[in-house]
C-alpha positions as CSV (number, residue, x, y, z in Angstrom):
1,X,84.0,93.5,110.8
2,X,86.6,90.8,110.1
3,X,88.0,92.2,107.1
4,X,88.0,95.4,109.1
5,X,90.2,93.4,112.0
6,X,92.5,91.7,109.9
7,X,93.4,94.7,108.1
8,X,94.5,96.4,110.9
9,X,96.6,93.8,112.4
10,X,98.3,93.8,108.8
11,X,98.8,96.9,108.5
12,X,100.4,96.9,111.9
13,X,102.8,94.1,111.4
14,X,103.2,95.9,107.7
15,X,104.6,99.2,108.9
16,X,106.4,97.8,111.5
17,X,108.6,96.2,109.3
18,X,109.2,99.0,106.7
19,X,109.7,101.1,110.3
20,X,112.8,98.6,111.0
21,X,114.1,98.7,107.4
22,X,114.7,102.6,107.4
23,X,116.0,102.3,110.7
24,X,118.4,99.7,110.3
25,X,119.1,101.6,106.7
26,X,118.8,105.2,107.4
27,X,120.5,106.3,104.2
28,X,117.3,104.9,101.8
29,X,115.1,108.0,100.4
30,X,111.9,107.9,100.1
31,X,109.7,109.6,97.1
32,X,105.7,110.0,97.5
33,X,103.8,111.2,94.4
34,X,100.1,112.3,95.3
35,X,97.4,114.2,93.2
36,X,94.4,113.9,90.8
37,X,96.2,113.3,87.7
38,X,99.3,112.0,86.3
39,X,100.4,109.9,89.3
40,X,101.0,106.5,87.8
41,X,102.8,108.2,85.0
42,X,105.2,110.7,87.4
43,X,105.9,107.8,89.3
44,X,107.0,106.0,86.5
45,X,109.3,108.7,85.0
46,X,110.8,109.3,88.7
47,X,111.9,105.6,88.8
48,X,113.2,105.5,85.5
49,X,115.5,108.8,85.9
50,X,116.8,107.9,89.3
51,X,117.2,104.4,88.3
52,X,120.4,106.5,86.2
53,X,122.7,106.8,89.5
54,X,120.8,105.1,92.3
55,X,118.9,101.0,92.6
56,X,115.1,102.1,93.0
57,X,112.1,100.4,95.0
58,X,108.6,100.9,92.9
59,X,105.8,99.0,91.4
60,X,104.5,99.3,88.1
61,X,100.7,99.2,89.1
62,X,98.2,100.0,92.0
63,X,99.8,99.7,95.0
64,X,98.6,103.2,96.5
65,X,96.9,102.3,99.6
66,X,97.7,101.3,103.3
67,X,97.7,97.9,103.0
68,X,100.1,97.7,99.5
69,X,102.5,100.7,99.8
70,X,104.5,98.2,102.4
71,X,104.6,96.0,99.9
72,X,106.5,98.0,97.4
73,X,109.5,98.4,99.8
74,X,110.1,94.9,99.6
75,X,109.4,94.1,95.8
76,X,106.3,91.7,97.2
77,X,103.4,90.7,95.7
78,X,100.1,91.6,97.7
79,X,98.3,87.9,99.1
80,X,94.9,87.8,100.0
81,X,93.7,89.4,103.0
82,X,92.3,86.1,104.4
83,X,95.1,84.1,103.9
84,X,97.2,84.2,107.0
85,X,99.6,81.9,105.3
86,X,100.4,83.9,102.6
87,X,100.8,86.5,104.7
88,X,103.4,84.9,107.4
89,X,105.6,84.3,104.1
90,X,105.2,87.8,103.4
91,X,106.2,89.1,106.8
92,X,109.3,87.0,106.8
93,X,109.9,87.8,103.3
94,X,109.8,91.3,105.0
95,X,112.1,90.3,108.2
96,X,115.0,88.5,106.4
97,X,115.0,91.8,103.5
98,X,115.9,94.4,106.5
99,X,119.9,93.0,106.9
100,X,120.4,92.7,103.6
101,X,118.1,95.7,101.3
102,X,119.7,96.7,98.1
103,X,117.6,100.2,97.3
104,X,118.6,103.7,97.8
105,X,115.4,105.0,97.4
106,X,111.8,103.8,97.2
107,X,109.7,105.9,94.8
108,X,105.5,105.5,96.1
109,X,101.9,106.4,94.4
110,X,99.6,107.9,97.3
111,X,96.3,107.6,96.3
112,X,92.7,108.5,98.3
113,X,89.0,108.1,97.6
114,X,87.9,110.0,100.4
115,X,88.7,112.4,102.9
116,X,92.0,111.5,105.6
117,X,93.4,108.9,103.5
118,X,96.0,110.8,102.2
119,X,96.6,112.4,106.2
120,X,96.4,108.4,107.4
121,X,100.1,108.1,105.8
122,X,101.2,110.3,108.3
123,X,101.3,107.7,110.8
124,X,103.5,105.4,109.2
125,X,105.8,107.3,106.6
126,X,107.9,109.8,106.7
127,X,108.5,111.3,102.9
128,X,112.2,112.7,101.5
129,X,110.3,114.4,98.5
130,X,106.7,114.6,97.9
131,X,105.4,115.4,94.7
132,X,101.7,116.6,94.0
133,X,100.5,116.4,90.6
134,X,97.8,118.5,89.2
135,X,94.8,118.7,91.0
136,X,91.4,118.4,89.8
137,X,87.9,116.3,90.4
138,X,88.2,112.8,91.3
139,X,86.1,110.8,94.0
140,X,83.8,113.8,93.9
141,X,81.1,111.1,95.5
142,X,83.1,111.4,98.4
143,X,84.6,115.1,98.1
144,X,81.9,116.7,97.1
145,X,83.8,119.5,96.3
146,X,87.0,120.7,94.5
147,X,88.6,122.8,97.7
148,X,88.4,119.0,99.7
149,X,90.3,117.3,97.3
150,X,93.0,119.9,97.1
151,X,92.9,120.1,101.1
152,X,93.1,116.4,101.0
153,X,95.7,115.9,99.0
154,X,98.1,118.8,100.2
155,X,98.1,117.0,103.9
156,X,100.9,115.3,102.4
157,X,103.0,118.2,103.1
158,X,102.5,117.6,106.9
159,X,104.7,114.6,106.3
160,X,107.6,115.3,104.0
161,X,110.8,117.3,103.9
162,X,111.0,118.9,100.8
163,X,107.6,119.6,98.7
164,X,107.1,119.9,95.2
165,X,103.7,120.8,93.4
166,X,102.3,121.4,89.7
167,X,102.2,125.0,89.2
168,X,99.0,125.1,88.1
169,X,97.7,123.9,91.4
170,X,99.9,125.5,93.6
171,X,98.6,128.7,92.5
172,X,94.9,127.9,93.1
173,X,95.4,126.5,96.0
174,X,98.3,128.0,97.8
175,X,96.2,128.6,100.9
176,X,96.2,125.7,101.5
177,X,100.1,125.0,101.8
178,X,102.1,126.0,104.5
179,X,105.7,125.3,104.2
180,X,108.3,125.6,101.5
181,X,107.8,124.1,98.4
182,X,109.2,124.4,94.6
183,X,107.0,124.4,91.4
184,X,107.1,122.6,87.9
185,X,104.7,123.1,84.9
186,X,105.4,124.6,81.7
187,X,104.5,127.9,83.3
188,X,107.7,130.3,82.7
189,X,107.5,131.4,86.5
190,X,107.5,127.7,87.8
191,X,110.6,126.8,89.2
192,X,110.9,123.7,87.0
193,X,109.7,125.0,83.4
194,X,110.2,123.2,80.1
195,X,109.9,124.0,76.5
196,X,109.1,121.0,74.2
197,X,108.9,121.5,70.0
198,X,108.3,117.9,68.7
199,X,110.5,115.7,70.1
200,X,112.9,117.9,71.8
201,X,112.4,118.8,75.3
202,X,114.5,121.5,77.0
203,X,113.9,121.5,80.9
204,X,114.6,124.8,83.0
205,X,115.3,124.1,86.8
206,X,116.6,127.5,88.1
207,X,119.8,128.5,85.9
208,X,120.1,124.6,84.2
209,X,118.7,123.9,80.9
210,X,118.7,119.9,80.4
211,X,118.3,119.0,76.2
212,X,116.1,116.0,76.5
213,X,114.2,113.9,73.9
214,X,110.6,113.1,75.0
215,X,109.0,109.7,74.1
216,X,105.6,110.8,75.5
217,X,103.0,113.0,73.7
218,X,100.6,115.7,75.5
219,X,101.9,118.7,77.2
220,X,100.2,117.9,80.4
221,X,102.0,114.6,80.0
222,X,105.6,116.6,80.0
223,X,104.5,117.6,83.7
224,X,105.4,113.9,84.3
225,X,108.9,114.3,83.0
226,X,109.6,117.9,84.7
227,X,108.5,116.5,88.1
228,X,111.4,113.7,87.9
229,X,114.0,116.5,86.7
230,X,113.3,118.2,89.6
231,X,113.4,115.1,92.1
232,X,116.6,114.1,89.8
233,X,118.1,117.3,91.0
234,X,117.1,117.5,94.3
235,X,118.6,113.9,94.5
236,X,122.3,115.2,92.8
237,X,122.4,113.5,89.8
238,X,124.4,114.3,87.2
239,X,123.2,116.7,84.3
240,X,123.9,113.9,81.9
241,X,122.2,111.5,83.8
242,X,119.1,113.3,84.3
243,X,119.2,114.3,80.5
244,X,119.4,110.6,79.6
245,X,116.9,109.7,82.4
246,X,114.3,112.0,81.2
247,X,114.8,110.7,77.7
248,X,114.5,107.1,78.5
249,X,110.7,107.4,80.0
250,X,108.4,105.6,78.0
251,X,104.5,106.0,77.7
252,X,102.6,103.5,79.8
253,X,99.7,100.9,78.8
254,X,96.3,103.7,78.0
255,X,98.3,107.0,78.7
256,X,98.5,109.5,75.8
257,X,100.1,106.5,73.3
258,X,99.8,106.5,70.0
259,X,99.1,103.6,67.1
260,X,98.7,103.2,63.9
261,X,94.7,102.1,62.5
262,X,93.3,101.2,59.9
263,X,93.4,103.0,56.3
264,X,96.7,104.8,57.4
265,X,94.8,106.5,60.6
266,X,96.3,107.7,63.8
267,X,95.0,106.2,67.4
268,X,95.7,108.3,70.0
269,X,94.8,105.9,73.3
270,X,93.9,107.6,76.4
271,X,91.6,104.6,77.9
272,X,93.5,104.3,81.2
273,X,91.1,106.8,83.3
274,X,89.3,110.1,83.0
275,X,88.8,113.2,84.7
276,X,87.0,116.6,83.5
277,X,90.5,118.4,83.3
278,X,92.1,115.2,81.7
279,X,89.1,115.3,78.9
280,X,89.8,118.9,78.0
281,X,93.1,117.9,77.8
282,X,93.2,115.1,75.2
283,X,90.3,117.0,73.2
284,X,93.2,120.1,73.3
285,X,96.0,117.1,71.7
286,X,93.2,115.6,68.8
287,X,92.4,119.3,68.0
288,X,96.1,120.1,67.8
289,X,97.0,117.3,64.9
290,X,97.5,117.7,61.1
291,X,94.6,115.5,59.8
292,X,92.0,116.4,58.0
293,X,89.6,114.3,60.3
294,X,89.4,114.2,64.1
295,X,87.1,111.9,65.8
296,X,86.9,111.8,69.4
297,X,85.6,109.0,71.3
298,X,84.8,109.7,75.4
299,X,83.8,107.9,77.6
300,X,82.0,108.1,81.0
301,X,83.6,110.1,83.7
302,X,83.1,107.8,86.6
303,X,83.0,108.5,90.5
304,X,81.8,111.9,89.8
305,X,79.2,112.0,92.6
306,X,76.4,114.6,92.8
307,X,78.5,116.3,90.5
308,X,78.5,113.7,87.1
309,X,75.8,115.5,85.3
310,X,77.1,119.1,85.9
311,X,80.8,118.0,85.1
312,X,79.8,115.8,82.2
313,X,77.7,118.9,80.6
314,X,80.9,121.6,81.1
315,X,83.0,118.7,79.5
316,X,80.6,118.2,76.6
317,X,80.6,122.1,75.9
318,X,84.5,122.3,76.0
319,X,84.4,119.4,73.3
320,X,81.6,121.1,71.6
321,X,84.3,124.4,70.4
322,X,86.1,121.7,68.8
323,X,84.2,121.2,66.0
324,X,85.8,117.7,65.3
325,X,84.2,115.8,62.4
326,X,82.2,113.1,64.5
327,X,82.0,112.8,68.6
328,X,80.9,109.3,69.8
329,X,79.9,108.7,73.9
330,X,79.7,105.6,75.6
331,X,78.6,105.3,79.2
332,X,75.3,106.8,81.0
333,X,75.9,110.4,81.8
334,X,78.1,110.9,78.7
335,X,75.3,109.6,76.5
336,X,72.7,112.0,78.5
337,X,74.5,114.9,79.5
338,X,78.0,115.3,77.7
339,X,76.5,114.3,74.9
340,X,73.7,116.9,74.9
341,X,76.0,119.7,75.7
342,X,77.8,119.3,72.2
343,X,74.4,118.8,70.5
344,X,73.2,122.2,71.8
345,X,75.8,123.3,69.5
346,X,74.6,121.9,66.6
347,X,76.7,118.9,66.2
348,X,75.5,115.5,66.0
349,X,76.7,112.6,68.5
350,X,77.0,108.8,68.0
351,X,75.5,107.3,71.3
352,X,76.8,103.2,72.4
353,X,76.0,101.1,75.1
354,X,79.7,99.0,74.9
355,X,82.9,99.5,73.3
356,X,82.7,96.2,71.1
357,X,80.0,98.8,69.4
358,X,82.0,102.0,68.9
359,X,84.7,99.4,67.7
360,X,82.6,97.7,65.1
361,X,80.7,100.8,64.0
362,X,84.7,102.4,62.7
363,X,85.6,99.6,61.6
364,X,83.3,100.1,59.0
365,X,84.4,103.6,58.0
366,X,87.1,104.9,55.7
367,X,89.7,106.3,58.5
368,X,92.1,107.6,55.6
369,X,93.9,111.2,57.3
370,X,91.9,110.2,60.4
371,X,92.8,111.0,63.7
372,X,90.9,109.0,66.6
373,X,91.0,109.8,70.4
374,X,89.7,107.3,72.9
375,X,89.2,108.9,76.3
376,X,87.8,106.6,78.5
377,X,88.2,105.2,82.2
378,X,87.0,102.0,83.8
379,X,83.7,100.7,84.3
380,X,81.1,100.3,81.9
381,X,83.7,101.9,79.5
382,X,87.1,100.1,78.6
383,X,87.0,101.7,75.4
384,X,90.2,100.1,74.8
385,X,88.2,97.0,73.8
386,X,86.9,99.4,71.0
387,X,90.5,100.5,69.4
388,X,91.1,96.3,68.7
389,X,88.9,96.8,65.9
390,X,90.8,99.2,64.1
391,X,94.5,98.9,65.0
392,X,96.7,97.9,61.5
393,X,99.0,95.9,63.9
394,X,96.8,93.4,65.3
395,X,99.6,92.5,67.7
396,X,99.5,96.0,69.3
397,X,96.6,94.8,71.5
398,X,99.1,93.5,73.5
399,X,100.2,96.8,74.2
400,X,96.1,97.9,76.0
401,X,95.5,98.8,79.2
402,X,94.2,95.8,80.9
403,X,94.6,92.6,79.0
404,X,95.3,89.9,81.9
405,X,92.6,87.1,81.5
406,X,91.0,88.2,84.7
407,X,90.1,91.8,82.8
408,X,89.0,90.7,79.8
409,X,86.7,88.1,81.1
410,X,85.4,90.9,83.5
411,X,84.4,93.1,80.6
412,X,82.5,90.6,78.6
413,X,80.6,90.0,81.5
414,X,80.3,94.4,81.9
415,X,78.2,94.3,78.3
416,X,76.5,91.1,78.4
């Protein structure tokens, strides 16, 4: 009930400030990125191309709620909700930034894990540009179904001016959307389309072609790039600025990056999160490589509600028309169910309780012409514990998701 109270009345002091900030600068855009998938990473790429022409607001972690979006206007750190001291430095932190604010636009992650979060924003933000990334399951505990999380996260439209949404999406659920909006995907009929062979990346966005280089690996993971063309454009950069934006995005910590392991092997790290349509997805990259071994490594689907066993079971029979040349599961209903789906088939599966396991049991293999995808998400995963056993540059740890001190005590404790 207190944490309940003093929430509120932050919140309220919060939004009142970023209220007086856009009114006192009226000229500062502001970008929302929603969706299932690939927010983190399209906010990312959207900072980096505007940061060509324009000096961009964002944060470069989890600030995707009510209480933390404020904070991103500001460049603040978020104190802790019981500290009322912390928090009367913030809010004059937040007073003294309205007179003097150096951004032209503010780029925000949206995130819900259950229905009207996404529709709560309404009452405090207005949105320049929203982008919605693909949608799929996520939450499901709360959702319960695929139609609610579209619905929720298309009530971002309600609150924006101009709307742009994955392709893919926007054809499943276009009843659901009821004003104007623009398309990217690689889709030829989306509005923004790309073409990618290797390292070049050519981006269609009506009669413009934009030559890029991409630093990022995956397909779905151009989406990311596409999406801050577009904004780019909407936002009149310069062709050469967008080209060279779109070229400078970097891969972050457990998205679709790639390593070098042991015996001359390829790590492909995808440890940040997972999702059903994220799995097929990484399983569709391993089986798309020139080695002559592929081993994939998923973990646990989390927060799949009522729904874990069935989705974990379609996932597992997706992975099973793969045919890679070992599968290894970590977590409860991978072990049970996604695991059982690809032994219907035929194929064997390597069961483990914690990741320190699956990284000791490679370690002791030959990886020569090996490629090894970790899939994994948070809790009673963190599979990428398990690539630190294999990397060839030890150093590269350093380049994990989650490797603060705070994490890595946490996940000791997770497989005690």
């Amino acid at each position: 009930m207190l944490k309940k109270l003093l929430k509120s009345i932050v919140v309220r002091i919060e939004y009142y400030f970023v209220a007086k900030l856009l009114s006192k600068n009226p000229n500062v855009k502001v970008v929302g990125v929603v969706g299932s998938v690939g927010k983190s990473g399209t906010k990312k790429a959207v900072f980096t191309v505007l940061d060509q022409k324009y000096s961009v607001a964002w944060q470069d972690g989890n600030y995707n709620d009510i209480v933390t979006i404020p904070l991103v206007f500001f460049g603040l750190g978020l104190p802790s909700l019981f500290n009322p001291f912390a928090w009367l430095t913030v809010f004059y932190k937040m007073r003294r930034s309205i007179h003097n604010y150096s951004n032209d636009v503010v780029v925000l992650e949206l995130g819900t894990d259950g229905p009207g979060q996404i529709s709560e924003f309404a009452k405090y933000l207005k949105l320049d540009i929203a982008i919605v990334t693909h949608i799929s399951e996520e939450h499901m505990e709360y959702f319960q179904t695929l139609e609610a999380v579209a619905q929720e996260e298309l009530d971002v439209q309600h609150y924006a001016k101009a709307l742009i949404v994955e392709a893919t999406s926007a054809s499943k659920f276009s009843k659901y959307i009821t004003v104007e909006y623009k398309t990217f995907g690689p889709e030829t009929d989306a509005y923004a389309h790309f073409v990618v062979e290797g390292r070049n990346l050519d981006i269609f966005i009506g009669s413009k072609v934009f030559a890029c280089q991409s630093n990022i690996i995956g397909v779905h993971q151009m989406n990311n790039l596409v999406a801050a063309a577009l904004v780019a454009e909407y936002m009149d950069l310069e062709d050469s600025q967008i080209e060279n934006g779109v070229s400078s995005v970097l891969p972050m910590a457990g998205r679709m990056n790639l390593f070098e392991g042991k015996d001359g092997s390829l790590i492909v790290d995808d440890t940040y999160n997972s999702s059903p349509d994220a799995v097929v997805r990484a399983i569709n990259y391993l089986a798309s490589l020139d080695m002559h071994n592929k081993i994939a490594v998923i973990g646990n689907m989390n927060e799949m509600g009522e729904m874990s066993s069935k989705l974990h079971y379609k996932v597992g029979a997706q992975v099973a028309t793969r045919d890679f040349t070992e599968v290894l599961t970590i977590g409860v209903d991978a072990n049970e169910h996604l695991a059982t789906a690809i032994e219907s088939s035929g194929q064997k599966v390597q069961r483990f309780d914690s990741p320190y396991a699956v990284g000791k049991y490679l370690a002791q293999k030959d990886l020569k012409d090996t490629a090894i995808l970790f899939k994994g998400s948070q809790n009673g995963v963190y599979l990428e514990e398990a690539i630190k056993y294999i990397l060839a540059n030890k150093d590269d740890k350093m380049n994990l998701v989650r490797q603060s001190k705070q994490w890595l005590n946490k996940k000791k404790k997770s497989f005690k």
